[in-house]
C-alpha positions in Angstrom: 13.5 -21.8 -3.8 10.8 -19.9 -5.7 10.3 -19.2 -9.6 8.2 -16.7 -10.8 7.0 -17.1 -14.4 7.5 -13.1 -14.3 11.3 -13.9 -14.8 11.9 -13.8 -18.1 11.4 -10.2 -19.7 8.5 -9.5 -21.5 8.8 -10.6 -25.2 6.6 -9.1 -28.9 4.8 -12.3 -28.1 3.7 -12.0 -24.9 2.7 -8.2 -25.4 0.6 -9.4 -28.2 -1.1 -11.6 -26.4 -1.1 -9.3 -23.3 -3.5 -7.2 -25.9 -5.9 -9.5 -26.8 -6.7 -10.5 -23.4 -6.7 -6.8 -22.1 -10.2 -6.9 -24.3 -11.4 -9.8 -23.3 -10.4 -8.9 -19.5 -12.5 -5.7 -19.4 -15.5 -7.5 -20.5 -15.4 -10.4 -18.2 -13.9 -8.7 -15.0 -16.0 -6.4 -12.7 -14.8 -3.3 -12.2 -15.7 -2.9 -8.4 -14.1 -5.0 -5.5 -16.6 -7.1 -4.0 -15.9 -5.4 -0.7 -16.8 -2.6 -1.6 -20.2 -3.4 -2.4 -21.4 -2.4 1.0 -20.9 -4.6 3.4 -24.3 -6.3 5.7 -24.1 -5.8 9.3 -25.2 -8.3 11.4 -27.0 -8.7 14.2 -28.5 -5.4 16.1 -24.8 -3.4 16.4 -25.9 0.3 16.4 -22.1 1.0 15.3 -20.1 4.3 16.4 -22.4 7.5 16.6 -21.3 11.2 17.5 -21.0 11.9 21.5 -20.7 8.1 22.6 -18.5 7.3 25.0 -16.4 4.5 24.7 -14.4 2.3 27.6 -14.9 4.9 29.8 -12.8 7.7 28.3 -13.3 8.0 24.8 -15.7 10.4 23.9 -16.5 10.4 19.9 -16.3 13.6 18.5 -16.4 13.7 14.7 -16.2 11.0 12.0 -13.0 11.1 9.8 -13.3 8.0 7.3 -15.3 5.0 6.1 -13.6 2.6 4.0 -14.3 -1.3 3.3 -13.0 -2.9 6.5 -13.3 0.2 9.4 -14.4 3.6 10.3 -12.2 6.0 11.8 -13.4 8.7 14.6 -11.8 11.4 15.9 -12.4 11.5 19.7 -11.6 13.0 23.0 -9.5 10.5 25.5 -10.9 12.5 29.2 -8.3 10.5 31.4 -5.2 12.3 29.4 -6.9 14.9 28.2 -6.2 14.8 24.3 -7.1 13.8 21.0 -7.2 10.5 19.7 -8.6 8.4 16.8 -10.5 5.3 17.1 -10.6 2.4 14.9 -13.9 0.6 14.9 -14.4 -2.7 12.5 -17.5 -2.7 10.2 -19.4 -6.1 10.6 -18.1 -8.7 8.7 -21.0 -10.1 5.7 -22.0 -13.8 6.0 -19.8 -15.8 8.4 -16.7 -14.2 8.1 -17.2 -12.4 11.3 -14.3 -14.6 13.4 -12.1 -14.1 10.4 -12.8 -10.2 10.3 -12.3 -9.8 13.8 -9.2 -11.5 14.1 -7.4 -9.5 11.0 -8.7 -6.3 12.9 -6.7 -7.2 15.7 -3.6 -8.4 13.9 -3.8 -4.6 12.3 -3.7 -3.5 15.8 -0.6 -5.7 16.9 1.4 -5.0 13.9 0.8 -1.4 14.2 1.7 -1.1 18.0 4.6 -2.9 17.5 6.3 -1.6 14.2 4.6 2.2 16.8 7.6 0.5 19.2 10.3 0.4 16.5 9.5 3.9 14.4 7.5 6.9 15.0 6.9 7.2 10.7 3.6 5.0 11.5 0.8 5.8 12.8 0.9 4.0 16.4 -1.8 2.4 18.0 -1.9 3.2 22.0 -4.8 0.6 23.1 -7.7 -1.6 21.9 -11.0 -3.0 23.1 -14.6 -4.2 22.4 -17.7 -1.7 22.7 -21.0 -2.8 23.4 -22.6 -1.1 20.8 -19.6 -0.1 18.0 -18.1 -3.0 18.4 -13.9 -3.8 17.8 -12.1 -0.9 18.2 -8.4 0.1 18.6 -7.0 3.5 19.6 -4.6 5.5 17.4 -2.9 9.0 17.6 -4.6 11.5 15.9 -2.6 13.0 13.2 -2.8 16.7 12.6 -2.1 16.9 8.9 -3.7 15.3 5.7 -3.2 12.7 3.0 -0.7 12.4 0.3 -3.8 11.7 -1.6 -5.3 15.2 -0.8 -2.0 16.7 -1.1 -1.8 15.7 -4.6 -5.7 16.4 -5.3 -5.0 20.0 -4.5 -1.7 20.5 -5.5 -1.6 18.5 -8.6 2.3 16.7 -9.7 4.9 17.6 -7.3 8.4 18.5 -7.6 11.2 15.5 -8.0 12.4 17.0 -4.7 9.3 16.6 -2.3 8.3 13.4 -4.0 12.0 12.0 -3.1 11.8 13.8 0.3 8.4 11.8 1.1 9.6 8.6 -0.3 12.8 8.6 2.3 10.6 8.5 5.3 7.9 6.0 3.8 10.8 3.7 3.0 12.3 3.9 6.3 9.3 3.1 8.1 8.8 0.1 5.5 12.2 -1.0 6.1 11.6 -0.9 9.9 8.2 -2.9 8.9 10.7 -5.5 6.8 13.4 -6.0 9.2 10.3 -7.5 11.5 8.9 -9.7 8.9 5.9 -7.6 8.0 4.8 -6.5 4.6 2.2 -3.8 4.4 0.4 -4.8 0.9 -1.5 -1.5 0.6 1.0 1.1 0.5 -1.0 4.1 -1.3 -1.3 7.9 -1.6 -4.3 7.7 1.1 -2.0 5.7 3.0 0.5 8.2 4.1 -0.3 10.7 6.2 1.4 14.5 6.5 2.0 16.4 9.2 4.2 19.3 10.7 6.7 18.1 13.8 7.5 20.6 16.4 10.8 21.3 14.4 8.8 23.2 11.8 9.8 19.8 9.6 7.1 18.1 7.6 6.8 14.1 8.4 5.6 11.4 6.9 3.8 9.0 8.9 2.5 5.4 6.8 -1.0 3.8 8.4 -3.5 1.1 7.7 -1.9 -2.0 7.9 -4.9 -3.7 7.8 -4.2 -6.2 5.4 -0.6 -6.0 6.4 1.0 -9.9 6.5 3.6 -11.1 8.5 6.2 -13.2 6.5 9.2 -15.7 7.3 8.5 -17.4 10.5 5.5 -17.3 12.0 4.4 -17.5 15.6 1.8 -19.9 16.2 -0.9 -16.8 16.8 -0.1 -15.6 12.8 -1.2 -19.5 11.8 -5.2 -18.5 11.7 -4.8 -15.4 10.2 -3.0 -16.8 7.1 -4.6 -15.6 3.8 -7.1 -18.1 2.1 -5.5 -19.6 -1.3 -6.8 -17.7 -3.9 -7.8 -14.9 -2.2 -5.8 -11.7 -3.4 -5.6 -8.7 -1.1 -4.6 -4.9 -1.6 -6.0 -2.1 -4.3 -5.1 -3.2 -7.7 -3.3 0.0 -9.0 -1.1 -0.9 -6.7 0.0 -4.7 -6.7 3.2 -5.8 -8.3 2.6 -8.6 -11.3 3.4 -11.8 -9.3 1.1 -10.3 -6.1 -1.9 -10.2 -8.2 -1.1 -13.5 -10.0 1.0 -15.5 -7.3 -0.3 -14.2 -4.2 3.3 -13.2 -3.4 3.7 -11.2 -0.6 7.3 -9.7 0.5 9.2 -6.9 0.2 9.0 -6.5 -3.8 5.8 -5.7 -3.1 5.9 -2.9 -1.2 8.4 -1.5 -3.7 6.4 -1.9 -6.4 3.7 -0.1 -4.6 5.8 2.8 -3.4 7.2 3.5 -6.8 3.8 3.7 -8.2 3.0 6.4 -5.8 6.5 8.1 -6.8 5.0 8.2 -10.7 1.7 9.3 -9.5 2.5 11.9 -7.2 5.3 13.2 -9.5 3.2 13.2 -12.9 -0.2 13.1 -11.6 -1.3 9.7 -13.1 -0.6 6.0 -12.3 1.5 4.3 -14.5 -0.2 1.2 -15.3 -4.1 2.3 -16.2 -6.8 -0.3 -15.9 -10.3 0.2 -14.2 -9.9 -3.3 -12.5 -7.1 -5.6 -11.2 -7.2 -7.9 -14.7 -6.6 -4.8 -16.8 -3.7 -3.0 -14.4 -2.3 -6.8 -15.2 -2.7 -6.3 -18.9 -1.0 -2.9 -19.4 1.9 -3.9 -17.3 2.2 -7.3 -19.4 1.8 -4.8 -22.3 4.4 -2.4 -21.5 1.8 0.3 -21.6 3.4 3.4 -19.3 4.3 6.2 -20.7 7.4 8.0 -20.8 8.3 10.6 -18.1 9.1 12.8 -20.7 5.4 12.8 -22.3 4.1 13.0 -19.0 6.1 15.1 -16.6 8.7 16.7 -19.6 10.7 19.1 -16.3 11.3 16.0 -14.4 14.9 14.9 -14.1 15.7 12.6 -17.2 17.9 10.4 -14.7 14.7 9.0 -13.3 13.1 7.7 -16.3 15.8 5.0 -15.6 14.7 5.1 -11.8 10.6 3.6 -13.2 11.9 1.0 -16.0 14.3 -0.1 -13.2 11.4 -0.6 -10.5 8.6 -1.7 -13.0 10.8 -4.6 -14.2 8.9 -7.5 -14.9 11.0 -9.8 -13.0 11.8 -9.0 -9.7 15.6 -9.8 -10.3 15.6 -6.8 -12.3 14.0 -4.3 -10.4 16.4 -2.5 -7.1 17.8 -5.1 -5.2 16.5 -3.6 -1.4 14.2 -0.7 -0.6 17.3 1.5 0.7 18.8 1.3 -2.7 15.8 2.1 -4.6 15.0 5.3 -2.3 18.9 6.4 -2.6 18.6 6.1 -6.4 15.8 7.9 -6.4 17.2 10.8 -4.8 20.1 10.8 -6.8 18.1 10.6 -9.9 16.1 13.7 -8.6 19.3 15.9 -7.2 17.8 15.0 -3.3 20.5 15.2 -0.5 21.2 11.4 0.6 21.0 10.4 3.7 24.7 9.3 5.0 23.1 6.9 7.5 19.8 5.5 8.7 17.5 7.9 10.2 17.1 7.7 14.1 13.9 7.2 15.8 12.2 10.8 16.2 14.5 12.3 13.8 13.5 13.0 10.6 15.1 11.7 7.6 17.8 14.1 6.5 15.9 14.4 2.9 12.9 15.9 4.6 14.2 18.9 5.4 13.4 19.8 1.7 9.8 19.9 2.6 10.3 22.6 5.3 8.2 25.6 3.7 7.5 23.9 0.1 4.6 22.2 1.5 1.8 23.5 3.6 0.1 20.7 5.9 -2.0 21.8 8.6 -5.6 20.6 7.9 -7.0 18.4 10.4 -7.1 14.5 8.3 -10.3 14.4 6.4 -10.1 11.4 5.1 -7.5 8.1 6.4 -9.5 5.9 4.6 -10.5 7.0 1.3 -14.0 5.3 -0.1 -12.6 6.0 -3.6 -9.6 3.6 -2.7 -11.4 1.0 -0.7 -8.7 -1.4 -0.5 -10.0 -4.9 -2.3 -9.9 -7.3 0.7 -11.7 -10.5 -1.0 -10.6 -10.8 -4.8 -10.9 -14.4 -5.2 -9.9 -16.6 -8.8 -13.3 -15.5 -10.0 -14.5 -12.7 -12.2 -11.6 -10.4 -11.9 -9.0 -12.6 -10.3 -10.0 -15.2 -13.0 -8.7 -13.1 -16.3 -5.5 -12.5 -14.2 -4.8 -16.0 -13.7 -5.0 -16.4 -17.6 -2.6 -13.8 -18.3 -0.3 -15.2 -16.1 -0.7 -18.6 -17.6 -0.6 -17.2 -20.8 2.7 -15.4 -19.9 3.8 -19.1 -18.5 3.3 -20.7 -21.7 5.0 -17.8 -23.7 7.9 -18.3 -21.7 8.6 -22.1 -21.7 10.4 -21.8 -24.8 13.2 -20.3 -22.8 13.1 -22.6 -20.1 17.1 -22.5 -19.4 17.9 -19.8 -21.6 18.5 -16.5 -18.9 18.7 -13.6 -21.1 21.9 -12.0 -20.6 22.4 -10.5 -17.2 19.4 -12.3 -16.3 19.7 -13.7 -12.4 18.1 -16.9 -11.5 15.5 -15.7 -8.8 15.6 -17.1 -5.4 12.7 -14.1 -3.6 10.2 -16.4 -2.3 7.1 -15.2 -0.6 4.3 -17.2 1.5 0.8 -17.8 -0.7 
């Protein structure tokens, strides 16, 4: 069994000190992930271009994101006659090409088989090697656009949608749980919107590449294992013990779900911080602001909903992803669900989105350079000031050592390092 030195609650103490190295955290950490720094290609790989055409079939047509890892493509597949989207890695810097490469195809794996299970991701339909791009795997092409460019043009959305969106993101999670797989970067530019043939708009969750499988492994998932130390997903987005602990399991894709809930339904994330050292500080610090500053026509009921899922300890926060999206839409005045959605039926809450939302925009963006995910933040700089805070938080806590607060739960959520 697991502890997490996130157990006990936050105390004046801890905030304090959660202040003073907030300061000292912004000074020492760098604000940019170091893969996003660009990364060095090597050897002579030309890379995708316009009009190529790869295996055979896949004629390249028009470029639709560039983020850390991969570029995205929209292309033509000539043997079925329709649009697809290609994956292609970006050359790994220095010698983490073997690394790289194997990642790129777990991200295919996991997305083809969790494409088996659910039709709320994005599935991938076949992968190869080009000559001259390199890696690739082939996806469907979704006719829609990001939550992220939803919410840059609309602005905060009603309790409603938000609860409407979150149903179908948390059943294709769940689906991605119940097979041992965590996402670990579940963002706004992460979910993608389109319109089904029932007029309905879906919700469809992509990028799984830094996705990790948990539980048992097969012998395959061994080399693929994250490096100790190493810290991978977007920092806005990672629950306390990730960042700290490397924990990776369900919690986390909770906690990153109910920050998109506050940010899409107020506009703003609730734990600010320009790097992952200060997003740690303000949540040690308690530093969100109330719905009612923020968002004052949202339903008080789910002011409750965020202090509940932003809970220091995860024995606090909702016990299962289906409970925390059912609160949710209670707290907002959604319809429920009465049962699990089928696969190819939308969830029963979506049908709230029929005609509030207007998707039809061909995807612009699936991998947003503004949210390049941070795939190597090792125990230096950033990662360093984190792992001070939480030993910091340790220290603060020891006191208590065998002394639950009331109602307090001993924890027993481990996750693989």
């Amino acid at each position: 069994m697991q502890t997490s030195s996130f157990d006990p609650q936050p105390d004046s103490q801890r905030k304090d000190a959660a202040r003073a190295a907030c300061a000292a955290a912004e000074r020492q950490a760098d604000s940019r992930p170091a893969s996003s720094r660009g990364a060095r290609r090597d050897g002579p790989r030309a890379g995708p271009q316009r009009g190529r055409l790869v295996a055979g079939r896949y004629r390249l047509t028009q470029p639709l994101g560039r983020g850390a890892m991969g570029e995205v493509w929209r292309a033509h597949d000539g043997v079925l006659h329709a649009d697809v989207a290609l994956k292609f890695l970006l050359a790994s810097p220095g010698g983490g090409a073997a690394d790289a490469i194997a990642r790129f195809r777990f991200e295919a794996e996991v997305a083809a088989e969790l494409g088996r299970a659910t039709d709320l991701v994005v599935a991938v339909r076949d992968a190869g090697e080009d000559p001259v791009a390199g890696p690739y795997f082939v996806m469907e092409y979704v006719q829609g656009r990001s939550l992220r460019q939803l919410m840059q043009e609309r602005g905060p959305m009603p309790a409603i949608d938000v609860a409407a969106i979150l149903c179908q993101v948390g059943e294709a999670l769940s689906v991605a749980h119940g097979l041992g797989i965590v996402h670990r970067d579940v963002k706004p530019s992460n979910i993608l919107l389109l319109e089904g043939p029932d007029g309905r708009l879906r919700a469809k969750i992509t990028d799984f590449g830094v996705a990790k499988r948990v539980g048992k492994e097969r012998p395959v998932d061994m080399r693929r294992r994250t490096a100790d130390g190493v810290v991978l997903g977007t920092p806005a987005y990672m629950s306390p013990e990730h960042t700290c602990e490397g924990r990776a399991d369900p919690q986390l894709d909770m906690w990153s779900l109910a920050v998109v809930a506050h940010e899409a339904l107020t506009g703003q994330q609730p734990f600010p911080g320009r790097n992952l050292a200060a997003v740690l500080a303000s949540i040690l610090v308690g530093a969100r602001p109330s719905l009612s500053t923020l968002r004052p026509a949202a339903p008080p009921a789910l002011e409750g909903w965020f202090t509940r899922a932003f809970a220091l300890s995860p024995s606090e926060r909702f016990p299962s992803l289906d409970r925390m999206i059912l609160a949710f839409m209670i707290a907002a005045g959604a319809p429920a669900p009465a049962a699990p959605a089928r696969r190819g039926r939308p969830c029963l809450a979506a049908a709230v989105l029929a005609g509030a939302l207007c998707v039809g925009l061909p995807t612009a963006n699936l991998l947003a350079p503004s949210e390049a995910t941070a795939a190597l933040w090792t125990r230096s700089g950033v990662a360093q000031a984190a792992a001070r805070l939480a030993q910091a938080a340790r220290a603060l806590a020891a006191p208590q050592a065998g002394r639950p607060s009331p109602g307090q739960r001993p924890t027993g959520e481990g996750g693989e390092r």
